[in-house]
C-alpha positions as CSV (number, residue, x, y, z in Angstrom):
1,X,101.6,77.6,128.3
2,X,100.6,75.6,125.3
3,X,97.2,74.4,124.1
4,X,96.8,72.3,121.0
5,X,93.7,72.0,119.8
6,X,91.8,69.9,116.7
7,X,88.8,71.6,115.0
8,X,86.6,70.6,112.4
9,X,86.5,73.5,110.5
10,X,83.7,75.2,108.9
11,X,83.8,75.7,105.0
12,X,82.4,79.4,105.7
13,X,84.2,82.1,107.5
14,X,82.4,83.6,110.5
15,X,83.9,87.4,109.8
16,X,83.6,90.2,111.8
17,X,81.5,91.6,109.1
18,X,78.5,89.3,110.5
19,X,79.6,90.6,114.0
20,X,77.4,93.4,115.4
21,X,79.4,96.3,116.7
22,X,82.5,96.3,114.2
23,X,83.6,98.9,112.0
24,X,85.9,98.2,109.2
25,X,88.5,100.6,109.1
26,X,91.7,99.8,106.9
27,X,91.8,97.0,104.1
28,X,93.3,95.7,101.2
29,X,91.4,93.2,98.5
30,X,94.0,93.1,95.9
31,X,91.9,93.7,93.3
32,X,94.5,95.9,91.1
33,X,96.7,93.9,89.5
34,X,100.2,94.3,89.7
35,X,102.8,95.5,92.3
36,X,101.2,95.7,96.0
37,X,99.9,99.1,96.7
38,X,102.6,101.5,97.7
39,X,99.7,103.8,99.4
40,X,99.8,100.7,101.8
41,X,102.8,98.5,101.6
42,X,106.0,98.8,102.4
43,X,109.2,96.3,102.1
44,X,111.7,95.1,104.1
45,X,114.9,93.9,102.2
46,X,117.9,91.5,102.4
47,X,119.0,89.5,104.9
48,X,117.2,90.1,108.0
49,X,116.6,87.3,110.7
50,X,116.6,83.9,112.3
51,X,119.1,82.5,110.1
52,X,117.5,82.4,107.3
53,X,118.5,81.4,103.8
54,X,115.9,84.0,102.1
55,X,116.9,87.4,100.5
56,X,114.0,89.7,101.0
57,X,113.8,91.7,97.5
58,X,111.1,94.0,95.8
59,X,110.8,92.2,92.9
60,X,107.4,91.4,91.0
61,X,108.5,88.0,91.1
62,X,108.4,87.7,94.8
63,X,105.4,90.2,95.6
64,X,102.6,91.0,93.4
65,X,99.1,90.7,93.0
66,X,97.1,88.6,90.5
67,X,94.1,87.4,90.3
68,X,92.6,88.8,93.5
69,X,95.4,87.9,95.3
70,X,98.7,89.0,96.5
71,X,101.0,86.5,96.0
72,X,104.3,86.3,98.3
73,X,106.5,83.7,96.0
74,X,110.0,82.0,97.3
75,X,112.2,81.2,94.6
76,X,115.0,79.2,94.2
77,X,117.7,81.7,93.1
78,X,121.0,83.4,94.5
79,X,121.0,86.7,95.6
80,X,123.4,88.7,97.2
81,X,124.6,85.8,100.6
82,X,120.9,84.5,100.2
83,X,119.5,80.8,98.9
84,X,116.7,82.1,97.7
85,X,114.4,85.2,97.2
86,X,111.2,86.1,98.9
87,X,109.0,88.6,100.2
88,X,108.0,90.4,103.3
89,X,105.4,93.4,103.2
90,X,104.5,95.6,106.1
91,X,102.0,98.1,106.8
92,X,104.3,100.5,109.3
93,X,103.5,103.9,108.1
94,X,100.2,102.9,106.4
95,X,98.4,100.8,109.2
96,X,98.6,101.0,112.3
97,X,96.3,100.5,115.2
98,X,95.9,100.0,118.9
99,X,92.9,97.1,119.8
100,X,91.0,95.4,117.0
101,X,90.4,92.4,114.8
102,X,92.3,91.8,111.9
103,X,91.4,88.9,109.4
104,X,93.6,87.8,106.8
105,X,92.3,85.3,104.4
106,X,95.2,83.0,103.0
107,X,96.7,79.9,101.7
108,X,99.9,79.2,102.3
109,X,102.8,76.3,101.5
110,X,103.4,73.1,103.0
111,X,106.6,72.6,101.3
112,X,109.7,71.5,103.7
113,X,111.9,74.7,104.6
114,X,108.7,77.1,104.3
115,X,108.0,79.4,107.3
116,X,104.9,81.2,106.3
117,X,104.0,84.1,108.8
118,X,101.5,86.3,109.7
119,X,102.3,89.0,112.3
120,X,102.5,92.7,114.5
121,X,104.9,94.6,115.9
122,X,105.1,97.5,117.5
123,X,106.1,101.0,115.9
124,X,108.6,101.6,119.2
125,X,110.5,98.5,118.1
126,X,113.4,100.6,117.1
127,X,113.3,102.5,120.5
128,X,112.6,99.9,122.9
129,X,114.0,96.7,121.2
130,X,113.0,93.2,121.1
131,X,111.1,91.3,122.7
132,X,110.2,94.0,125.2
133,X,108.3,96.0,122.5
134,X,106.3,92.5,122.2
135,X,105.0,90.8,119.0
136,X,102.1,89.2,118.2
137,X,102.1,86.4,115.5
138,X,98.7,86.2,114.5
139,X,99.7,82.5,112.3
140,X,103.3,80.8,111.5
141,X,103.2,77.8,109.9
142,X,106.4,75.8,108.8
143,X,106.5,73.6,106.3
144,X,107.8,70.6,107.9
145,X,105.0,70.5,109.8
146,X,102.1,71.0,107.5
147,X,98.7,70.2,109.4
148,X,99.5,72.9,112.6
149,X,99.3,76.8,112.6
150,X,100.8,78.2,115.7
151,X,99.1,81.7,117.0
152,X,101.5,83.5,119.6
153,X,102.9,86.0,121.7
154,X,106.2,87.4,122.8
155,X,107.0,89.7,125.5
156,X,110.3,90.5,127.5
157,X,108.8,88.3,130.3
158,X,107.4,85.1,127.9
159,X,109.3,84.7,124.2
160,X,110.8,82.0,122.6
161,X,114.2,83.2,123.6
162,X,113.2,81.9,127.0
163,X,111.0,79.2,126.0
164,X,108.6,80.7,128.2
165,X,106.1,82.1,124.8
166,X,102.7,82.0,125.0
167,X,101.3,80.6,122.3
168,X,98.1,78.2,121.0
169,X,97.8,75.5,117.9
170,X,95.2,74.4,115.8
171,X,95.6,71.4,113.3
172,X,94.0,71.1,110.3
173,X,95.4,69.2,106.8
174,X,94.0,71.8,104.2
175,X,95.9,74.5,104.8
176,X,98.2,74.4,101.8
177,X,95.3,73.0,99.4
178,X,92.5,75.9,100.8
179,X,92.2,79.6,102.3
180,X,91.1,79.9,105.4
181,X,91.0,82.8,107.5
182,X,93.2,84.0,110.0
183,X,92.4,86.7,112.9
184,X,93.2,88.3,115.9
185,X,90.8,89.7,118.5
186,X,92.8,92.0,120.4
187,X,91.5,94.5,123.4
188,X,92.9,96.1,126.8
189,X,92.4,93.1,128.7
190,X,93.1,89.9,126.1
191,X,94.1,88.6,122.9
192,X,92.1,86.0,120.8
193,X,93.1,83.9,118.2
194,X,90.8,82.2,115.5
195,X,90.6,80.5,112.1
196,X,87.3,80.2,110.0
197,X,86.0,82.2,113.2
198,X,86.6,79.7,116.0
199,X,88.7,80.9,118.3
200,X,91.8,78.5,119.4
201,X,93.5,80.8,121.6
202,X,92.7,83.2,124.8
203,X,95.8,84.4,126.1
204,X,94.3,87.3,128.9
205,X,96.1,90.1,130.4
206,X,96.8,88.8,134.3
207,X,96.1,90.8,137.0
208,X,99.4,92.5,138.1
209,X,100.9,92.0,134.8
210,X,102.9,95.0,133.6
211,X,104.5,95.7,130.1
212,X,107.0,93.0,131.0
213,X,104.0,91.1,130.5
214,X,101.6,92.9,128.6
215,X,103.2,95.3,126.1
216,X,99.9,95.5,124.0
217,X,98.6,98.6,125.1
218,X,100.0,101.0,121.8
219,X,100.1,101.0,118.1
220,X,101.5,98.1,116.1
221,X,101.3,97.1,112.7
222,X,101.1,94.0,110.1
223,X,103.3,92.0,108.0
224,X,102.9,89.1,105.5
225,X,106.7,87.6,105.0
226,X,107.4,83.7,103.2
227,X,110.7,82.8,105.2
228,X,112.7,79.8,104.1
229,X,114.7,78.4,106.3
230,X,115.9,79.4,109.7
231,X,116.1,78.4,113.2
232,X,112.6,77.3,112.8
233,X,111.6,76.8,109.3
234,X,115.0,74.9,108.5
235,X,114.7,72.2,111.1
236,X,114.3,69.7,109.0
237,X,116.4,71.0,106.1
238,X,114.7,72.6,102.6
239,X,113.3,70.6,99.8
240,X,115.2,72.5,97.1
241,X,113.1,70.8,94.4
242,X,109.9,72.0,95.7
243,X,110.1,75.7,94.3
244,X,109.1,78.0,94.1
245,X,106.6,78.3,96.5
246,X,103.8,80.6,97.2
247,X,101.9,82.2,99.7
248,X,98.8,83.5,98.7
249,X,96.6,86.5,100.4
250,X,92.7,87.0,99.3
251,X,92.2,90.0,101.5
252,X,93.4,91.9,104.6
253,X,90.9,93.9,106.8
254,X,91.3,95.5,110.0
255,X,88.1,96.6,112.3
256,X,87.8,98.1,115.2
257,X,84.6,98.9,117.8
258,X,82.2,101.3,116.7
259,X,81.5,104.3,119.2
């Protein structure tokens, strides 16, 4: 179910704003400075999932923007049963969309015990559980494991639970030194994943497949989290002398087709 592949990636990002037939429809440049837009952000808090060591807070020191960027920092600090502090935004209430592309521009941390993530779900999660609501993890990265961003979906029938995901790599060593950016291509009938606009990924809705298979066919939304630790993230223990680290966002854009 897996495909590994090794690109040489191009310097310039192929966006769909050089795509014909593509209509930008919700963004974010984080170009005010300061906490992230309320108008478009939300957080989750605590101690939420996987294990790990992280307490999600709303703190400027773990989420704000700066420079043009929003910066998602994990520090080394004791809060509450966690490690550590960190952030994870969402856009549930503010974005949301069924089909599209969504590019997120990005730089993220190579230090051991980091599990970066870019990712949807779906706004029935709370009605119809996980992982038959499905997810979509547009790029996870952990630390560990620095040159290899992992694109991927669950679903009741495929999820890691199972060891039966679906799920792509590409391998690259800049990722922690450079931005690159990160989309998903998603319609009725597949899912593409890309970085710098080469597609790594194709994961295609299968004839017969129901939403065991294919729950893709409704809303979901984003969210931008720095994990530490974890089931995944903590395999190979945490540098505690590397932080804090930071994940860094240039932009978020969502499109979708034009009529």
């Amino acid at each position: 179910m897996k495909t590994l592949l090794f690109l040489a990636l191009s310097a310039v990002s192929l966006t769909a704003a050089g795509l014909p037939g593509w209509k930008l429809v919700w963004s974010d440049e984080f170009d005010k400075p300061g906490l992230p837009d309320s108008a478009k952000w939300s957080y989750e808090t605590g101690m939420l999932r996987n294990h790990e060591k992280q307490f999600y807070t709303q703190d400027k020191e773990n989420a704000r923007v700066e420079d043009g960027h929003l910066i998602i920092e994990a520090r080394k600090e004791q809060r509450e049963k966690g490690d550590f502090t960190s952030a994870s935004l969402n856009s549930k209430g503010h974005g949301e969309w069924t089909y599209g592309r969504m590019e997120v521009k990005a730089k993220i941390p190579a230090a051991r015990g980091t599990w970066s993530a870019i990712w949807m779900l779906p706004t029935d999660i709370g009605k119809v559980g996980w992982p038959k609501c499905g997810e979509i993890d547009i790029m996870e990265h952990v630390g560990y494991d620095p040159g290899v961003i992992h694109g991927t979906l669950h679903t009741e029938a495929y999820n890691h639970m199972k060891h039966t995901q679906r799920s792509a790599q590409v391998s690259e060593k800049s990722f922690a030194t450079e931005f690159h950016t990160y989309s998903m291509e998603w319609s009725a009938e597949k899912i593409l994943m890309e970085i710098d606009g080469k597609v790594y990924g194709t994961f295609d809705k299968r004839a017969g497949d129901g939403v065991a298979q294919w729950p893709f066919d409704k809303p979901f939304y984003l969210i931008l989290n720095l994990a530490i630790g974890g089931d995944w993230g903590g395999v190979k223990g945490i540098d505690d002398t590397a932080f804090p680290q930071r994940m860094e966002i240039d932009y978020v854009r969502f499109y979708q087709k034009s009529p």
